[in-house]
N, C-alpha and C positions, 0 to 999 in steps of 0.2 A: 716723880712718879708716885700713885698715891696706892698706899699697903692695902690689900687686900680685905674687904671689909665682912666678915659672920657674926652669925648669931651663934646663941648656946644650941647646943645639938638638940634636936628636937623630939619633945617628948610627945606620948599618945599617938593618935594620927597626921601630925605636919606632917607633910612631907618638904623638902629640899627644892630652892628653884636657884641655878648659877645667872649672873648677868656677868659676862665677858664684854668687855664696852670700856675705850679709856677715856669718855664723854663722862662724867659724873651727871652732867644733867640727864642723861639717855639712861643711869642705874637709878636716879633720883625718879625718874617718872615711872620707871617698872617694878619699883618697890612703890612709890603712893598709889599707882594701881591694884598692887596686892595686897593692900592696905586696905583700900576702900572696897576693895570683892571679894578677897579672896582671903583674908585675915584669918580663918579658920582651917585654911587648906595648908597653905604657903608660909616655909619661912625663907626670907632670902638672905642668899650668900654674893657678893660684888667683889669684880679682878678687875683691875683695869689693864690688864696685859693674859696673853696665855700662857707665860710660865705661871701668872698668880694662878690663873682659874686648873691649871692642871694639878698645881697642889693643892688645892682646896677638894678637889676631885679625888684625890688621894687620903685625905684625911679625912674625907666622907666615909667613905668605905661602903659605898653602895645608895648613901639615904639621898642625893642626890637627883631626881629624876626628870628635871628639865634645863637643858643648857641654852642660853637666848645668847649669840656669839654675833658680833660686829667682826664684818669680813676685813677692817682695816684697823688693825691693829698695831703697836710700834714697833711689836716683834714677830708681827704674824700678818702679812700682807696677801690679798687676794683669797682664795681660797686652802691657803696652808693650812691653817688654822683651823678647819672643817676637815681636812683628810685626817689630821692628825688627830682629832677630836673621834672621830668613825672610826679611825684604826685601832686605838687604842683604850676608847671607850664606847664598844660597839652595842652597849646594852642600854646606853642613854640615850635618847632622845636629843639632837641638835634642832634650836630654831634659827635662821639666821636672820642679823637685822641688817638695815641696809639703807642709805640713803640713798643709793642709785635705782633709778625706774626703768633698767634697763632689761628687758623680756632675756635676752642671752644668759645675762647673768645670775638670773633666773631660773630660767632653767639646768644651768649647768650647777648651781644648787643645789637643783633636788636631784637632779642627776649623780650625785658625789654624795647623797646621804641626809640631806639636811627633810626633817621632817616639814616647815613648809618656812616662808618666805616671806617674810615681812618688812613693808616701808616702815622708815623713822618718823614720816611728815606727823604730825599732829590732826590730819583728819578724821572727818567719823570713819570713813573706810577704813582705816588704819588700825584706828582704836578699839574696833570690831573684830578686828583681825586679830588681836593682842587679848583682847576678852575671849575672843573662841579656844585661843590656841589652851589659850590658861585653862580654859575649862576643859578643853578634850584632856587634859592630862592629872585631872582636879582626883579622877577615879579609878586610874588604871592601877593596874599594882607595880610594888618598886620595884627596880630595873635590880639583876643581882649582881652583885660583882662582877668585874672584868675575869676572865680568864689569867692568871698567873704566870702561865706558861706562854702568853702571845708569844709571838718574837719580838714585837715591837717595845715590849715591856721588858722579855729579857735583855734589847740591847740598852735598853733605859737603865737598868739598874747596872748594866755593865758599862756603861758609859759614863754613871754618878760615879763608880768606884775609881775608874779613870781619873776623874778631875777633871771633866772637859768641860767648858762653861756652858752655858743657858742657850748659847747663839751657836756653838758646836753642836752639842743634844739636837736642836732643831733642824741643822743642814744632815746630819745623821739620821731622824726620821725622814725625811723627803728622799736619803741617799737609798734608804730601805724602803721605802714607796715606790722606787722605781725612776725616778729625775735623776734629768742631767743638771749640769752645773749652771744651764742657762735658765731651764724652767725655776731651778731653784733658784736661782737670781731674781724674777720675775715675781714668781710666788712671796718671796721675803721680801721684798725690794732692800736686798743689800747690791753692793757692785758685784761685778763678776771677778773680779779679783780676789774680795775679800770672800767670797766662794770659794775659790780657791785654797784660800790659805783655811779656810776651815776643813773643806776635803781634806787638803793634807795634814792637819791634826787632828783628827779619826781616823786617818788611818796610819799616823803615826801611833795611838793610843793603841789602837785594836791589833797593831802589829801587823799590816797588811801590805799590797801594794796596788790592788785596784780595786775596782766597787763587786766584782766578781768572788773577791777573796772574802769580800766584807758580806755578799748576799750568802753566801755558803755557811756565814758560822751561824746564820739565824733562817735556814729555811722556814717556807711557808708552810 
């Protein structure tokens, strides 16, 4: 799995662009595009998973203003990875990328937050699309911080102090999103088994004994 790739924090006017993508060539082509247009706008930051790109989002602390997120990810399958990303980083901007041309998937995209949609192909269509997007957000002004007190944030930090791993933490945000054990099977593509046994080490951690007990310590 390859480490999480930034630049020095950015001075003057950069601003911040994440590529979420465990494709190195799909981070390769969206930084020589920022390159070649966008060099004086853009500096970029590359995760090839979404525990990277969450902490790198974290050690932004705000200069971060465009996330470009692959819906298939090794630890973030389907659209996990986009709730999670809106829930908890609700002042950023998501793009999502996509090799699938499929209108549903699509729309239930933008339906869930993602500001727009974009193929991976290498056509002009494409590549117009990836120019635009870069440019609508070339000017706007940066996104501020998350709110502190989410819930989603408080059971984050209360979940790192736990000890629960990286694949816990994540059936833990979907269990506070509101899924069951099957959507979250589906959304992660882990088995439904080993759902299970992560249900039941959050809420062995949190000291609980349903998802009722665990929605209550973190109302909305």
């Amino acid at each position: 799995m390859s480490a999480p790739v930034t630049e020095p924090l950015d001075q003057g006017g950069v601003r911040r662009l994440l590529v979420i993508d465990d494709h190195a060539l799909v981070r390769m082509g969206v930084r020589t595009l920022v390159m070649q247009q966008f060099a004086d706008v853009y500096a970029v930051d590359e995760a090839g998973t979404l525990e990277q790109g969450l902490a790198l989002l974290a050690q932004a602390q705000g200069r971060i203003v465009l996330v470009l997120l692959d819906l298939q990810l090794p630890d973030a399958k389907g659209f996990a990875g986009l709730r999670i990303l809106r829930r908890d980083h609700p002042g950023v901007p998501v793009v999502v990328l996509s090799g699938a041309q499929d209108l549903r998937i699509r729309e239930e995209a933008l339906r869930l937050g993602a500001g727009a949609y974009i193929s991976k192909s290498a056509d002009a269509g494409a590549m117009d699309a990836w120019v635009e997007v870069l440019r609508q957000h070339a000017d706007g002004p940066s996104p501020p911080p998350p709110p502190s007190a989410a819930p989603g944030a408080a059971a984050l930090r209360t979940a790192q102090g736990l000890g629960l791993s990286p694949r816990q933490v994540q059936v833990l945000e979907l269990l506070l999103a509101g899924m069951d054990n099957q959507a979250i099977a589906a959304e992660t593509g882990l088995t439904l088994g080993t759902v299970k046994n992560c249900v039941s080490s959050v809420f062995l951690g949190f000291n609980v004994r349903s998802r009722a007990e665990l929605l209550g310590m973190f109302p909305t």
